[in-house]
C-alpha positions in Angstrom: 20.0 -3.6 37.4 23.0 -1.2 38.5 21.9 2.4 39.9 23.9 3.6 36.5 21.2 1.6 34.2 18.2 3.0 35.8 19.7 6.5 35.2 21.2 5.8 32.1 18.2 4.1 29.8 20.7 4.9 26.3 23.7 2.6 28.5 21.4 0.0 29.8 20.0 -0.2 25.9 23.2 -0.7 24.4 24.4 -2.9 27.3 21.2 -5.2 26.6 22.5 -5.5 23.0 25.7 -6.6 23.7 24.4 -9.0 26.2 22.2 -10.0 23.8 24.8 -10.0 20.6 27.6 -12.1 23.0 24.8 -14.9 23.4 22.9 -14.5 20.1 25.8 -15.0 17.7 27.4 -18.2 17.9 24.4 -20.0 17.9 23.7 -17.9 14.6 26.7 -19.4 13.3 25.9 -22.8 14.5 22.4 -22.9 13.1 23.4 -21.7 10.0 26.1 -24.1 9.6 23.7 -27.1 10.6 21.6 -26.0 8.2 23.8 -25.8 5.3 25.2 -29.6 6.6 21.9 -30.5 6.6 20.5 -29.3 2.8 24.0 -30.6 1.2 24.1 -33.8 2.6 20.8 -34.6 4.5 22.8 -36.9 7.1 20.3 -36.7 10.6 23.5 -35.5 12.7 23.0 -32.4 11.1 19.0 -32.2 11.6 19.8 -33.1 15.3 22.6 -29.6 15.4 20.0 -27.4 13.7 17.4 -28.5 15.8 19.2 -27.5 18.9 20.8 -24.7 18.1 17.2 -23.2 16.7 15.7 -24.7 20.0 18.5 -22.4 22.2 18.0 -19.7 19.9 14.1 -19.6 20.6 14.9 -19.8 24.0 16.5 -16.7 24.1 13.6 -15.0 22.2 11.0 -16.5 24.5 12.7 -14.3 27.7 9.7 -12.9 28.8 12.0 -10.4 31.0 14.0 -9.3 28.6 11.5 -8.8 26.0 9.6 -6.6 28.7 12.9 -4.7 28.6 13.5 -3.9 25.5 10.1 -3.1 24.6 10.9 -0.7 27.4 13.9 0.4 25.8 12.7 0.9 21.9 10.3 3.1 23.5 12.2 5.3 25.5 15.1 6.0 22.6 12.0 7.3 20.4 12.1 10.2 22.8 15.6 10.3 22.7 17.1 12.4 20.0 20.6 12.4 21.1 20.7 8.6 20.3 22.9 6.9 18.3 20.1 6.0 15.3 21.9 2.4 14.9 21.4 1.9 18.5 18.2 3.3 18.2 17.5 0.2 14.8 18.9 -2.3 16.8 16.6 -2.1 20.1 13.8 -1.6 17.9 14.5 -5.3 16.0 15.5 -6.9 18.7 11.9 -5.4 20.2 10.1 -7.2 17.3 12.2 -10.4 17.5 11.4 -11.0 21.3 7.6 -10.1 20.6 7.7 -13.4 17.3 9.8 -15.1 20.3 7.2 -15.2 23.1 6.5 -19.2 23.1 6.7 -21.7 25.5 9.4 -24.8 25.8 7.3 -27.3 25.0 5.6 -25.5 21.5 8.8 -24.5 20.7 10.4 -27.6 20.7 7.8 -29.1 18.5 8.0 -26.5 16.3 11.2 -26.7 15.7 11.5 -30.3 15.6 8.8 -30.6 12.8 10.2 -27.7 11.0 13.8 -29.2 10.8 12.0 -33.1 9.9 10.0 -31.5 6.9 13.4 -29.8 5.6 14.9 -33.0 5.7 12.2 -34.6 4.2 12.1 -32.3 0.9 16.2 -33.2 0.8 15.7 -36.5 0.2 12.4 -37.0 -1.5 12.5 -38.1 -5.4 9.8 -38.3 -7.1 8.6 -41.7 -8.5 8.4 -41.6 -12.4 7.4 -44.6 -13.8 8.8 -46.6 -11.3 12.5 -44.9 -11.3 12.8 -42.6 -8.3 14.2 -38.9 -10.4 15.8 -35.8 -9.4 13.5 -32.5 -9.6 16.0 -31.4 -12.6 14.4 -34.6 -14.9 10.8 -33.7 -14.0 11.7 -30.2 -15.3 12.4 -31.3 -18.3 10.1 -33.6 -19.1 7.4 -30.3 -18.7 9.5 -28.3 -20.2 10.2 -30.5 -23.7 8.5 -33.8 -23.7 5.4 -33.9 -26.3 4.3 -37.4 -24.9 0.8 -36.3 -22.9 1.6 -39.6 -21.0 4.3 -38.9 -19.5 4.0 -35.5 -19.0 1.4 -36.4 -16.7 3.2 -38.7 -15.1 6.3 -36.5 -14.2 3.2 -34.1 -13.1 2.0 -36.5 -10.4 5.7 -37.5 -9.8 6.4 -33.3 -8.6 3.6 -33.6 -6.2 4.2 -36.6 -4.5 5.9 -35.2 -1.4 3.3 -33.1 -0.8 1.5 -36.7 0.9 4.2 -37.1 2.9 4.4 -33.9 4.3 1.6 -32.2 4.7 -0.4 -33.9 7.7 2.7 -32.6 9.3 2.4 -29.3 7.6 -1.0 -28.8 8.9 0.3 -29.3 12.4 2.8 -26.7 12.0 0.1 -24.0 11.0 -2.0 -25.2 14.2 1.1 -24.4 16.3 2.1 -20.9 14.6 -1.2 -20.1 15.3 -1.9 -20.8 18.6 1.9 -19.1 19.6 0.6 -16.4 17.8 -2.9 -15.9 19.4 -1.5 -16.0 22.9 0.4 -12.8 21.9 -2.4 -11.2 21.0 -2.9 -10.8 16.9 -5.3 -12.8 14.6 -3.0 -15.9 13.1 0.4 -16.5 12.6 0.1 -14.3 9.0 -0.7 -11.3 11.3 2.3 -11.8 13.9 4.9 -12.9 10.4 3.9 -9.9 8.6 4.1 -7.3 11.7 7.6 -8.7 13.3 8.9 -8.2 9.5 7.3 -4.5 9.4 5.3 -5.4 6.6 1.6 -2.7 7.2 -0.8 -5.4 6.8 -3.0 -2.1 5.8 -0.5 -1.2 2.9 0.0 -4.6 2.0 -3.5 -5.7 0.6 -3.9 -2.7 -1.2 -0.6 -3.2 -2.9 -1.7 -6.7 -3.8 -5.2 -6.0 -5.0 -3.3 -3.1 -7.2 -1.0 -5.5 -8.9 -3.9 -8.1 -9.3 -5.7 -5.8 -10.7 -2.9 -4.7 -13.5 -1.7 -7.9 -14.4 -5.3 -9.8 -14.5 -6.4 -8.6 -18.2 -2.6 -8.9 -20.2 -2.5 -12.3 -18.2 -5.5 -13.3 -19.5 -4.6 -12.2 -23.0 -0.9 -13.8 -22.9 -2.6 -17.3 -21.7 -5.5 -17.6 -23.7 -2.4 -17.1 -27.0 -0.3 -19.7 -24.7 -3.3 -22.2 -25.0 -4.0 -22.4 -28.0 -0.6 -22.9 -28.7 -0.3 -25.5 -26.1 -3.7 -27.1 -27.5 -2.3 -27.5 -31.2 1.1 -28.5 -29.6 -0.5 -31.8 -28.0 -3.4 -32.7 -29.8 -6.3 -31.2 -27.6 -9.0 -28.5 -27.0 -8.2 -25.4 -24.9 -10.6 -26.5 -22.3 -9.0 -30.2 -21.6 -5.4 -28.6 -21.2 -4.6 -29.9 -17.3 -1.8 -28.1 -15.5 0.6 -30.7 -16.9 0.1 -29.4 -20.3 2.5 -26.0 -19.1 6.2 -25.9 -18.7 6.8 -26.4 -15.0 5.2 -28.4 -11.8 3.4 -25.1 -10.4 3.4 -23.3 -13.6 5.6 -20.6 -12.3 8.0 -19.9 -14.6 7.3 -18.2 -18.3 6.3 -19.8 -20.9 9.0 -19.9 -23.5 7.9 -19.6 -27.7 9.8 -22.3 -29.7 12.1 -19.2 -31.3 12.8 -18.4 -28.0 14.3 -21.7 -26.9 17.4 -20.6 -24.7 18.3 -24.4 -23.5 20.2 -25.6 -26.6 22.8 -22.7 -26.3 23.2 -23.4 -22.8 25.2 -27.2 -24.0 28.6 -27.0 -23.1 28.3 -23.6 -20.9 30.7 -23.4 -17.8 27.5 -21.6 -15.6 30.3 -20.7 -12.9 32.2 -19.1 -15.0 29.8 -17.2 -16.5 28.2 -15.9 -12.8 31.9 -15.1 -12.0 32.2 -12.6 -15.3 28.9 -11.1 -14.9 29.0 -9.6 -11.3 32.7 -9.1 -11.6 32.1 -6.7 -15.0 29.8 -4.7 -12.7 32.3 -4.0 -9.9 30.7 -6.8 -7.6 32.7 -9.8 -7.5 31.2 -13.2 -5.8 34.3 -15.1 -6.4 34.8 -15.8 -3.0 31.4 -17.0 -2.0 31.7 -19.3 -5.5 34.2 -20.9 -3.8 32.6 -21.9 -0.5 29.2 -23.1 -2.4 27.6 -26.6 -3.4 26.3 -26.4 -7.2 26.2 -30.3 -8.0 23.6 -32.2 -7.6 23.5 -35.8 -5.9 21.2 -37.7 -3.6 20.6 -36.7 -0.1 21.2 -33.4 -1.2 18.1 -30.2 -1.0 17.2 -30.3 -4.9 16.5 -26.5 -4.3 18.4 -23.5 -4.3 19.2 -21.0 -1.7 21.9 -18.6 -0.7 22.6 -18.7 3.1 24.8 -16.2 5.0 26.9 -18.2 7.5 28.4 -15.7 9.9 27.6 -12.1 8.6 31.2 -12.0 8.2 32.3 -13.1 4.5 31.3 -16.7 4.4 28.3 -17.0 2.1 27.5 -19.9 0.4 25.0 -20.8 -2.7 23.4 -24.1 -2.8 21.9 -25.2 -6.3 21.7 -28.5 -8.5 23.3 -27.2 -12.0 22.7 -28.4 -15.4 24.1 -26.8 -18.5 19.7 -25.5 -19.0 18.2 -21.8 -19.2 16.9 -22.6 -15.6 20.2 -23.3 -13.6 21.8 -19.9 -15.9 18.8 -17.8 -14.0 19.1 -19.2 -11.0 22.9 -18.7 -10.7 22.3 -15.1 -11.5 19.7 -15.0 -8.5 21.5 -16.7 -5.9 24.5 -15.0 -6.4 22.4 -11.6 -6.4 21.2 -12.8 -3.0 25.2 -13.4 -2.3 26.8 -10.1 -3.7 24.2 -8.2 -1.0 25.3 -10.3 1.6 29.1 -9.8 0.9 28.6 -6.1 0.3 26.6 -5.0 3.1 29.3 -2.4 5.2 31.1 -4.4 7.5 31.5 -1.5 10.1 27.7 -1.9 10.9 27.0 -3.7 14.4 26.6 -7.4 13.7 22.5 -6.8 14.2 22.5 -4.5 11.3 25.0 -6.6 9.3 22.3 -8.2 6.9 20.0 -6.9 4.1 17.5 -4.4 5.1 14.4 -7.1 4.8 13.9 -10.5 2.6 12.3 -8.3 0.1 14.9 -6.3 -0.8 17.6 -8.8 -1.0 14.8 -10.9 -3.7 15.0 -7.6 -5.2 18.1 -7.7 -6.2 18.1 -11.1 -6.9 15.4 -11.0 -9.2 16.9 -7.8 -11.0 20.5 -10.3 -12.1 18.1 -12.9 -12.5 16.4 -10.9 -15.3 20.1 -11.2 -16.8 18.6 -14.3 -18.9 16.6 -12.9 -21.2 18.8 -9.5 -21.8 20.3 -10.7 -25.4 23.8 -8.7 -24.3 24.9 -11.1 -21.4 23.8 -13.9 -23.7 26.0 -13.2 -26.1 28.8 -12.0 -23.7 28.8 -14.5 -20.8 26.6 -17.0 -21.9 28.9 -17.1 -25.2 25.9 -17.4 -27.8 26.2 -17.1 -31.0 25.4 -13.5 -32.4 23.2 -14.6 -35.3 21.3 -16.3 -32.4 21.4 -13.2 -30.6 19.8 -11.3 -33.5 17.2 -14.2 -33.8 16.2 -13.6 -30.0 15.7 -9.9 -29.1 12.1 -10.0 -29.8 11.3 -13.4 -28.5 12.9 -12.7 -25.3 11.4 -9.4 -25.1 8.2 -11.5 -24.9 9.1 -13.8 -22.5 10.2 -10.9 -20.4 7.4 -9.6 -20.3 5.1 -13.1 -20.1 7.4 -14.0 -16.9 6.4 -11.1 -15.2 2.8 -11.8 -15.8 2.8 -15.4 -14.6 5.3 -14.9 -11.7 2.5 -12.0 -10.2 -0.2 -14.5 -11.1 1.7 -17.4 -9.0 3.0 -15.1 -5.8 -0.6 -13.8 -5.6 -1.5 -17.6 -5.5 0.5 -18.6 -2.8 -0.2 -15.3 -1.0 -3.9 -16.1 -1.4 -3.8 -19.7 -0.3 -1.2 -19.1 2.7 -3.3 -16.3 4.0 -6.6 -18.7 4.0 -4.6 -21.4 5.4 -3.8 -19.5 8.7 -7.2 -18.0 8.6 -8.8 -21.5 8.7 -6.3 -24.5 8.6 -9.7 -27.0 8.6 -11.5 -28.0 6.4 -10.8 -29.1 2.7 -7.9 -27.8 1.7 -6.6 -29.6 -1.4 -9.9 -28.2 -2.9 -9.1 -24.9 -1.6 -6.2 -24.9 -3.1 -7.1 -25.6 -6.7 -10.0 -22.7 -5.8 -7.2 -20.2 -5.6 -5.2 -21.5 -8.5 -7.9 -21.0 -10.8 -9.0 -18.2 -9.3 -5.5 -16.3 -9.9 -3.7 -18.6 -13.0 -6.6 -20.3 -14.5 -5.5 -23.2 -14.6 -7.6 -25.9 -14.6 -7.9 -28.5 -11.5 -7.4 -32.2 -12.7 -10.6 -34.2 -12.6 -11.6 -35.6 -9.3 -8.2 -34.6 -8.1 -8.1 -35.2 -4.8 -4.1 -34.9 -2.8 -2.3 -32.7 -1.3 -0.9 -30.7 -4.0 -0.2 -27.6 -2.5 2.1 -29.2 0.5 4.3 -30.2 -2.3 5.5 -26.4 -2.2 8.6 -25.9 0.3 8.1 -22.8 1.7 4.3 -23.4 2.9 6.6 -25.4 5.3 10.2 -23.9 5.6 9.7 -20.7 4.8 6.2 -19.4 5.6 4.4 -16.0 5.2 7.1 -15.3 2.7 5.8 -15.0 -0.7 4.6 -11.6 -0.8 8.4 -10.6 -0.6 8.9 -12.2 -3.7 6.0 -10.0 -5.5 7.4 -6.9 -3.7 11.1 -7.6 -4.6 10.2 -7.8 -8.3 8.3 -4.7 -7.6 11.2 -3.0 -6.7 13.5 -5.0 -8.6 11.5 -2.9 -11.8 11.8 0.3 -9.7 15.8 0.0 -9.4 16.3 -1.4 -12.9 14.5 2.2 -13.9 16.3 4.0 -11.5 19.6 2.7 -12.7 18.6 3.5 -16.5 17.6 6.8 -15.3 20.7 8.1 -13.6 23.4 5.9 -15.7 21.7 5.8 -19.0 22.3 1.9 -19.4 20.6 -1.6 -17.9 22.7 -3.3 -15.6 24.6 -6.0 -17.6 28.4 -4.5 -18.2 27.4 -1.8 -15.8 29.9 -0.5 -13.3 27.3 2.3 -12.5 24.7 -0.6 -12.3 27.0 -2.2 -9.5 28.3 1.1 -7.8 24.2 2.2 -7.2 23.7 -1.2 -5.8 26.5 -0.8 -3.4 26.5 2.3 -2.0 22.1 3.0 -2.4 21.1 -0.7 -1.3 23.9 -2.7 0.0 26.1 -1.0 2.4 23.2 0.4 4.5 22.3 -3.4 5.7 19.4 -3.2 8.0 20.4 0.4 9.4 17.0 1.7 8.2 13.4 0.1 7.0 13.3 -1.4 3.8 11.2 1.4 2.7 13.0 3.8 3.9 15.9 2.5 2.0 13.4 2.2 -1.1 13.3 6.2 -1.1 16.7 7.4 -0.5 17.6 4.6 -3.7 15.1 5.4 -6.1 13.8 8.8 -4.8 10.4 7.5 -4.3 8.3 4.7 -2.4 7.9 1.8 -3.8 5.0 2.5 -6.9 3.6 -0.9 -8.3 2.5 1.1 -11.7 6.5 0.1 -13.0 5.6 -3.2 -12.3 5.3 -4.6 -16.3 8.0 -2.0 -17.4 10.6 -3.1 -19.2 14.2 -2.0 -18.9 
């Protein structure tokens, strides 16, 4: 270190960032690109690029030097006033990246390695339904419209057959996130992923226990009228229904009344073109990122959807599978929620800070379009349905609003529960366990004898892990800025330039300059209050 860096701590911080940018970024860029090469084509050349490129990334995280000097640093500029405050953000994430970082070669070559052959494994997976191998997009409709209890099943058992092939891997994975995590000192890989993301573990099960708390009793009530209509729909007593009696694989989306039936006006509906006018007729166009994405579907290709951000520059892509259905309309809207936050954070911000605050803000806002599908308005205007239909709807859909939110905080406080047992003890018996949480949280009933590995067959267990609880904080929040926008624009967000201008200037543009809570305050004037969880705007 030069005589000017030891008397200069604010220079040697800022010089440690650049370093640190100049080496970080194209291997970003490289990753990122693997990965998308990877999901829309599933060919191994890519697995091989992401693989390495992770592998050289986690190398520069592991640095046990550097991380000793930039925990140095973020603790020094604390007592620093004069300092630049998005100097001051960066050091302190780069301080929390390098502590997640701190593994050896070996583990984190593994880790990688399985991560990466999981992925690919969920790419090209179909399940077997009556011995044709089918897409994920036939097995949701079959749940979603077939009365035959037959094959219902079937396309049940069909959505969890990855879960076998994945999850003695799976398990390994949790063994290794744990033991990386214990050598840095906290309890399980849960306690490391929840601290590096400055997520309070303290706040955080309060929070949960609140909203299971609120949601238990009207959940209760909205299922046990979902039942009995599910029990006179195929012939059986409430207490025989099995989880392939309800509308998806994980029962995770809302369950939709018969006059609320949104996939028959979907026929014939250009989906692209109806993203493109809705986030353009609130002063956020996606155009661009439309452009760049991959919304067919075809083997080899990740069945999922996700919107990745290639080079925090202006290349962001959505991947999704798209069928003229109510599912693919939603999903649209949320990717490309996820997209217009990526495209509008401010690009003057330092390349560190060019990204959303936190996952759980960006699933805020991609939950609050998302909720787009069951606003009668954009229906009528973007989806082009009829307006007698329209008329017909209104009270339906208020329903399912309001059921979705219900059984989307009944499912995240599933995973939540499981994942957080998992890294507590990954032994023992945990397809049982699982079905133990499920009908603990949903109710919904194990299958007899069912012994597999049902709860591998959920992706991000594997690729995305200690994640869920942003999803139940996003929609959270994603309540708390629909009611902010109401409040200070006197409209919803559909056809709402105010809608879009809050979004930009209160939640976008700041990028990762402050914590996600922070941000949460200065947007809605307020934390973040779980009671306007079940409102309704």
């Amino acid at each position: 270190m030069t005589e000017k860096r030891i008397h200069d701590p604010i220079g040697a911080a800022a010089a440690f960032v650049h370093d640190h940018e100049r080496r970080f970024r194209p291997l970003y860029v490289e990753a990122a690109s693997a990965a998308w090469d990877l999901a829309t084509t599933g060919l191994p050349e890519h697995a091989d690029r992401k693989t390495a490129a992770e592998v050289e990334i986690g190398r520069i995280f592991a640095d046990l030097g550097a991380y000793t000097r930039v925990n140095s640093f973020d603790r020094v500029l604390r007592e620093h006033a004069e300092v630049d405050p998005l100097l001051r953000r960066q050091v302190h994430l780069l301080r929390l990246a390098y502590l997640e970082g701190q593994i050896d070669d070996t583990t984190l070559a593994e880790r990688v390695a399985l991560e990466t052959e999981i992925e690919n494994e969920f790419n090209h997976h179909r399940g077997r339904l009556r011995g044709e191998h089918v897409d994920d997009n036939e097995l949701r409709r079959v749940l979603l419209g077939e009365d035959d209890v037959a094959l219902r099943r079937d396309a049940w058992l069909a959505s969890k057959e990855v879960g076998a092939h994945v999850a003695a891997r799976l398990e390994r994975l949790v063994r290794i996130r744990n033991t990386a995590a214990r050598r840095r000192g906290f309890r399980d890989h849960r306690a490391l992923a929840l601290a590096v993301s400055e997520i309070d573990e303290a706040w955080l099960d309060p929070f949960l226990t609140d909203l299971d708390e609120r949601t238990r009793e009207p959940y209760r009530a909205m299922k046990r009228l979902l039942d009995a209509t599910l029990a006179r729909r195929f012939g059986v007593s409430e207490g025989s229904l099995a989880p392939w009696h309800y509308p998806d694989p994980f029962f995770q989306e809302p369950p939709v009344s018969e006059a609320a039936r949104l996939d028959p006006g979907f026929r014939g509906v250009d989906l692209v073109a109806a993203s493109i006018a809705t986030f353009r007729a609130i002063g956020l166009p996606v155009d661009e990122s439309l452009k760049a994405s991959d919304l067919e579907p075809r083997p080899g290709k990740s069945q999922h959807a996700f919107c990745i951000q290639i080079d925090r520059e202006r290349d962001v892509r959505v991947l999704a599978n798209v069928e003229p259905v109510a599912y693919w309309a939603g999903t649209m809207l949320h990717e490309f929620g996820h997209a217009a936050y990526d495209l509008y954070v401010d690009p003057a911000l330092p390349f560190m800070l060019r990204c959303p605050a936190h996952p759980l803000t960006t699933e805020a806002v991609a939950l609050l379009m998302g909720r787009l599908l069951y606003d009668p308005a954009w229906l009528e205007a973007d989806a082009g349905f009829e307006t007698s239909r329209v008329a017909e709807l209104t009270e339906p859909l208020r329903e399912t609003r309001h059921a979705a939110r219900l059984v989307f905080a009944r499912w995240c406080l599933t995973v939540i529960e499981f994942e957080r047992s998992l890294y507590a003890d990954p032994d023992g018996d945990l397809d049982a366990r699982w079905w133990d949480v499920v009908e603990r949280f949903q109710e919904v009933r194990r299958p007899p004898a069912r012994k597999a590995a049902d709860w591998a067959a959920k992706i991000h267990l594997s690729t995305n892990p200690v994640y869920y609880q942003n999803y139940l904080i996003g929609e959270t929040l994603a309540a708390q800025l629909a009611e902010t926008i109401h409040a200070r624009t006197g409209r919803g967000v559909f056809g709402n330039p105010g809608a879009g201008h809050f979004l930009l200037h209160q939640v976008f543009r700041p990028g990762a300059s402050v914590p996600w809570d922070e941000l949460v305050r200065r947007a809605t004037g307020r934390p973040l209050d779980p009671e306007v969880y079940l409102t309704d705007y």
